[in-house]
PyMOL commands that place a pseudoatom at each C-alpha (Angstrom):
pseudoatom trace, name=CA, resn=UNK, resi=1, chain=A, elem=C, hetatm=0, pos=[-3.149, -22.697, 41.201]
pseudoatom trace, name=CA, resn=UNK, resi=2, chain=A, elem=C, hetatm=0, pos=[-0.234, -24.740, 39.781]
pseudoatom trace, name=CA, resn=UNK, resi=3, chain=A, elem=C, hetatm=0, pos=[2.032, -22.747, 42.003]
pseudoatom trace, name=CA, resn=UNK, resi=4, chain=A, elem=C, hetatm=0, pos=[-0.312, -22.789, 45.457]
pseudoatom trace, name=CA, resn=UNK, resi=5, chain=A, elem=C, hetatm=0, pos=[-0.930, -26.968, 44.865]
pseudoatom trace, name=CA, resn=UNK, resi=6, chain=A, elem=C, hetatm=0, pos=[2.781, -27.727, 43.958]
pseudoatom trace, name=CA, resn=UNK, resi=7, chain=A, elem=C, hetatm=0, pos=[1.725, -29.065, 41.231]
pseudoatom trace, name=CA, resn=UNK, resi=8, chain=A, elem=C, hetatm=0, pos=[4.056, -29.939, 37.793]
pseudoatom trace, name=CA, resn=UNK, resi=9, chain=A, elem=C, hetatm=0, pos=[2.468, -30.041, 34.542]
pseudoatom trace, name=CA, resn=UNK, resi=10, chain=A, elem=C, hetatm=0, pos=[3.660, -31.310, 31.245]
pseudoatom trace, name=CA, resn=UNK, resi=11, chain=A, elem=C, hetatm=0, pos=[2.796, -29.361, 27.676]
pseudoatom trace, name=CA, resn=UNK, resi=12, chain=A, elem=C, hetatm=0, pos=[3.539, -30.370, 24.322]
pseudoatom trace, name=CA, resn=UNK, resi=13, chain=A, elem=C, hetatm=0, pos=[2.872, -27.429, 22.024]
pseudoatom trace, name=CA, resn=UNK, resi=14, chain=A, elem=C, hetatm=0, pos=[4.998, -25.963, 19.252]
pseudoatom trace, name=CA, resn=UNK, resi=15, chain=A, elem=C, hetatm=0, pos=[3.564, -22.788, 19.971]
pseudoatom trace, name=CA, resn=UNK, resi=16, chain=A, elem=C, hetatm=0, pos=[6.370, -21.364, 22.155]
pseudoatom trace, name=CA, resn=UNK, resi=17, chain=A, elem=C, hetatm=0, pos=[4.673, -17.761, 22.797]
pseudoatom trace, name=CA, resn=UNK, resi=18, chain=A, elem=C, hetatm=0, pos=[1.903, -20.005, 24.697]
pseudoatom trace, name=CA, resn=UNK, resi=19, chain=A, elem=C, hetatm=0, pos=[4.253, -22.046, 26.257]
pseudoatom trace, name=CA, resn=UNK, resi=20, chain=A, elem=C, hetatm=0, pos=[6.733, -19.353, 27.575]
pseudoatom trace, name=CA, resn=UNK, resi=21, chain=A, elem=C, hetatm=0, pos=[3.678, -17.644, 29.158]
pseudoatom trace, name=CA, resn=UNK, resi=22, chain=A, elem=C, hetatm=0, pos=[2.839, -20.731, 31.406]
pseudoatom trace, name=CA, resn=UNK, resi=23, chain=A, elem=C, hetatm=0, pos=[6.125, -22.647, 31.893]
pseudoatom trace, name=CA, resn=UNK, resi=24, chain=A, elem=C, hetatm=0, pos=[9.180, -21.887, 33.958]
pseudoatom trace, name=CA, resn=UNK, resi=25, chain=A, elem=C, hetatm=0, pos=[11.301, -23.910, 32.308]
pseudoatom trace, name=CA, resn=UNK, resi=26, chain=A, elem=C, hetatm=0, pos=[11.129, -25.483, 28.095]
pseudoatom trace, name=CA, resn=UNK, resi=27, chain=A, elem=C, hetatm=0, pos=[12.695, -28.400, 26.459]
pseudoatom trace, name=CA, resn=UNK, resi=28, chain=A, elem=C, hetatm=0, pos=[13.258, -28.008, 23.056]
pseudoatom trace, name=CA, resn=UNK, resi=29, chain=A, elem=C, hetatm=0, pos=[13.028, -31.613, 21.335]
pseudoatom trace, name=CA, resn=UNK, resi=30, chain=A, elem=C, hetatm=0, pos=[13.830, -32.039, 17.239]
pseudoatom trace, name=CA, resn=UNK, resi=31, chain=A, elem=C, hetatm=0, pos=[13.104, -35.528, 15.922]
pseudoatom trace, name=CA, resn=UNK, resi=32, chain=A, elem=C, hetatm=0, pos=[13.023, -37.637, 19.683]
pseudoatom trace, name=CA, resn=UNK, resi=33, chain=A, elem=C, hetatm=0, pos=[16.035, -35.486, 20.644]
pseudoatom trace, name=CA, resn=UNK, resi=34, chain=A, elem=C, hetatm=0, pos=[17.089, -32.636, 23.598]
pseudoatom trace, name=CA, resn=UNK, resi=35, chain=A, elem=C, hetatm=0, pos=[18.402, -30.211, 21.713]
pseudoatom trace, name=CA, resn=UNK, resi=36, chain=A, elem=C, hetatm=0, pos=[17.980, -26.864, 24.339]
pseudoatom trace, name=CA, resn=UNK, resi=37, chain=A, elem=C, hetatm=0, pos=[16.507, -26.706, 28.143]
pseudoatom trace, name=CA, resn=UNK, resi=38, chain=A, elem=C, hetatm=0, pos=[16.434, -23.721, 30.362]
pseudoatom trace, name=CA, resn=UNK, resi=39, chain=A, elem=C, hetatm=0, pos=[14.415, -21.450, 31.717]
pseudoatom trace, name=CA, resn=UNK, resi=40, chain=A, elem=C, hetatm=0, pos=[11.386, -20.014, 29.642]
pseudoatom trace, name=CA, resn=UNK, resi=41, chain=A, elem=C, hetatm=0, pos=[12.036, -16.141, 29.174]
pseudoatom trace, name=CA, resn=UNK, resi=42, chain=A, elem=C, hetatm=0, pos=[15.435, -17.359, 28.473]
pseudoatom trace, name=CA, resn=UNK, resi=43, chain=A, elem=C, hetatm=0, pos=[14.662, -19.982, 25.769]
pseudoatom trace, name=CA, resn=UNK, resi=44, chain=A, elem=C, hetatm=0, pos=[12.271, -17.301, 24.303]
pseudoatom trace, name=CA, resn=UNK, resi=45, chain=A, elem=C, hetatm=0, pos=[14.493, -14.040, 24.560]
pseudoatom trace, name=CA, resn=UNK, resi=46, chain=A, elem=C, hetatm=0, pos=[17.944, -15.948, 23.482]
pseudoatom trace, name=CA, resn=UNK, resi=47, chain=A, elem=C, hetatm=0, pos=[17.019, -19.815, 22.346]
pseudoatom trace, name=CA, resn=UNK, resi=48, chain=A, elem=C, hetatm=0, pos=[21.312, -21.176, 21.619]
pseudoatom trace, name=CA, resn=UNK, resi=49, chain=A, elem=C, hetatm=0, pos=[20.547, -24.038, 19.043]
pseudoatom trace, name=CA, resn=UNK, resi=50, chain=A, elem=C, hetatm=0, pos=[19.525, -23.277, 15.605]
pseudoatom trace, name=CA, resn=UNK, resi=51, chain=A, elem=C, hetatm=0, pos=[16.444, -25.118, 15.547]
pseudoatom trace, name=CA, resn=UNK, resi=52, chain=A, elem=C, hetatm=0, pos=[14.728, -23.156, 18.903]
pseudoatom trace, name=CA, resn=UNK, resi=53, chain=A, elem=C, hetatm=0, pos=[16.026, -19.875, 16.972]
pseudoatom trace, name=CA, resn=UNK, resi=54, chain=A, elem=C, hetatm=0, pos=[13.310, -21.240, 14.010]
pseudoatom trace, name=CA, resn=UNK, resi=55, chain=A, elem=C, hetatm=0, pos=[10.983, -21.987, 16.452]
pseudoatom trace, name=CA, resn=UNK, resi=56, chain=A, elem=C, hetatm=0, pos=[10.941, -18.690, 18.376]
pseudoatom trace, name=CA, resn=UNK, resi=57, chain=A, elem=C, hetatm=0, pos=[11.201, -16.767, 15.499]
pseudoatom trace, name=CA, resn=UNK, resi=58, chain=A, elem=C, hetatm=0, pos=[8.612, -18.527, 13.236]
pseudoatom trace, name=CA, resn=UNK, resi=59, chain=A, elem=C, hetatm=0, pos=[6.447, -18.142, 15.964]
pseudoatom trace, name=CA, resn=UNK, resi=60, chain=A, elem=C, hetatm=0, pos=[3.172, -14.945, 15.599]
pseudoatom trace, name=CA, resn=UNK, resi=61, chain=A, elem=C, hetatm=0, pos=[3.583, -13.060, 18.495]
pseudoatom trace, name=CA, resn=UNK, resi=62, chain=A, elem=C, hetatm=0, pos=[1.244, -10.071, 19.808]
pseudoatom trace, name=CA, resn=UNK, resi=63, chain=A, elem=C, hetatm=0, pos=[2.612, -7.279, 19.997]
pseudoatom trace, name=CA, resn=UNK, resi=64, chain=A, elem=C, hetatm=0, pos=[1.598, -4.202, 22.117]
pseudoatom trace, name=CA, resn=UNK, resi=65, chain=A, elem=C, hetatm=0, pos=[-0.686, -1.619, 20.980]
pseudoatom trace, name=CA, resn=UNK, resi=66, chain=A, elem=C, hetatm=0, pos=[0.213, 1.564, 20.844]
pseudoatom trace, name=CA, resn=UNK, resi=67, chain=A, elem=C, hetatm=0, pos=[-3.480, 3.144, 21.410]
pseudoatom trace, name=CA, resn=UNK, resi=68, chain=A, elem=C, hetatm=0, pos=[-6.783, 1.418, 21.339]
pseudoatom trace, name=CA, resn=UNK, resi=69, chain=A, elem=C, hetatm=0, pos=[-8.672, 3.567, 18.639]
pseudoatom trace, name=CA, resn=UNK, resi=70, chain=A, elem=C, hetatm=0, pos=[-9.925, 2.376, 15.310]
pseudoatom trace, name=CA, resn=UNK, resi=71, chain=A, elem=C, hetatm=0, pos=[-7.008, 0.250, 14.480]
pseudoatom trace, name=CA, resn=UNK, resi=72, chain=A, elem=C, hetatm=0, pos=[-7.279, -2.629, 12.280]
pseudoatom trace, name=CA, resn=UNK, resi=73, chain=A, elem=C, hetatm=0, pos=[-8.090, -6.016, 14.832]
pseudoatom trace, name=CA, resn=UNK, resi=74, chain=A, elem=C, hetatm=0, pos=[-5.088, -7.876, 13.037]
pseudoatom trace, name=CA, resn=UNK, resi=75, chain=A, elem=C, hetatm=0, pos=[-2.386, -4.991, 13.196]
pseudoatom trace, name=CA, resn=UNK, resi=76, chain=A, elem=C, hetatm=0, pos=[-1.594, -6.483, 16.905]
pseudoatom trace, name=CA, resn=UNK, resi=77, chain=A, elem=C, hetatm=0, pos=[0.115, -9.738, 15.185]
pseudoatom trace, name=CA, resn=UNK, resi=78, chain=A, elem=C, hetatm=0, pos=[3.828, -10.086, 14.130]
pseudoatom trace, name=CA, resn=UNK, resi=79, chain=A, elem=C, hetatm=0, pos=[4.120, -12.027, 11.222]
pseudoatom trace, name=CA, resn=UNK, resi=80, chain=A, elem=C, hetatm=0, pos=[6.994, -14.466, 11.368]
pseudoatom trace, name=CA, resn=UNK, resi=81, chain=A, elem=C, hetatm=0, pos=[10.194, -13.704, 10.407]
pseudoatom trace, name=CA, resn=UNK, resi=82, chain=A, elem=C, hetatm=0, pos=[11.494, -16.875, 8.641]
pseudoatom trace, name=CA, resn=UNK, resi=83, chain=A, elem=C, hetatm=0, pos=[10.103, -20.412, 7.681]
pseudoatom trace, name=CA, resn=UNK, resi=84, chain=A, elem=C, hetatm=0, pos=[11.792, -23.633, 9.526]
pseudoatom trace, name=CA, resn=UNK, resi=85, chain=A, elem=C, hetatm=0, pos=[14.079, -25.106, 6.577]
pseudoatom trace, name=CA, resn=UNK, resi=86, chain=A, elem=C, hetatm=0, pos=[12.484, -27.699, 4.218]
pseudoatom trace, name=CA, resn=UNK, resi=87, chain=A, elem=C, hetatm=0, pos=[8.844, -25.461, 4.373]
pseudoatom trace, name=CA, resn=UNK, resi=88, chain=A, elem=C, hetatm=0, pos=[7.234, -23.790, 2.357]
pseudoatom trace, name=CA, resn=UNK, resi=89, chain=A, elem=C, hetatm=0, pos=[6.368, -20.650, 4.937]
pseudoatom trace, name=CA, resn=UNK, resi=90, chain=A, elem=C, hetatm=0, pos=[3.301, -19.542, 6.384]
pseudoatom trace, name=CA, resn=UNK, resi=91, chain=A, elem=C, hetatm=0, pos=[0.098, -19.677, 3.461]
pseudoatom trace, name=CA, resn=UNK, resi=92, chain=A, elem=C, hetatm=0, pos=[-2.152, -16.988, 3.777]
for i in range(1, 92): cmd.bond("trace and resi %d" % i, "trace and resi %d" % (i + 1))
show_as sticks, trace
zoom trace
């Protein structure tokens, strides 16, 4: 719909595995400031500055199931890999 109405729409999320799935294109802001742009699968796949590489990789991401018998419903999600400096991590 965004596509077929030219339409432009803003989203503030850290959760860049949503983002990436509806943007073409993510800015990366740390404390008011630009610190990465560029294209979404780009920013996701290869993110340059150190903070995006927290981001993306602090970030749960599904991944694909290998078969759809009596897994456990939670084995689909990738735990992250690393805290963003200064936190304590992800709490369970």
């Amino acid at each position: 719909m965004r596509r077929r109405l030219d339409l432009a729409v803003l989203l503030i999320s850290h959760d860049l595995p949503v983002v990436e799935r509806v943007a073409d294109r993510i800015a990366v802001l740390r404390a008011g400031e630009l610190v990465e742009i560029g294209p979404a699968h780009q920013i996701g796949a290869a993110p340059e500055h150190p903070y995006t590489r927290h981001l993306v990789s602090s970030a749960p991401r599904l991944a694909r199931p290998a078969d759809s018998g009596d897994a456990d419903p939670t084995d689909h999600l990738v735990q992250p890999s690393n805290a963003l400096p200064g936190s304590s991590g992800v709490r369970s």
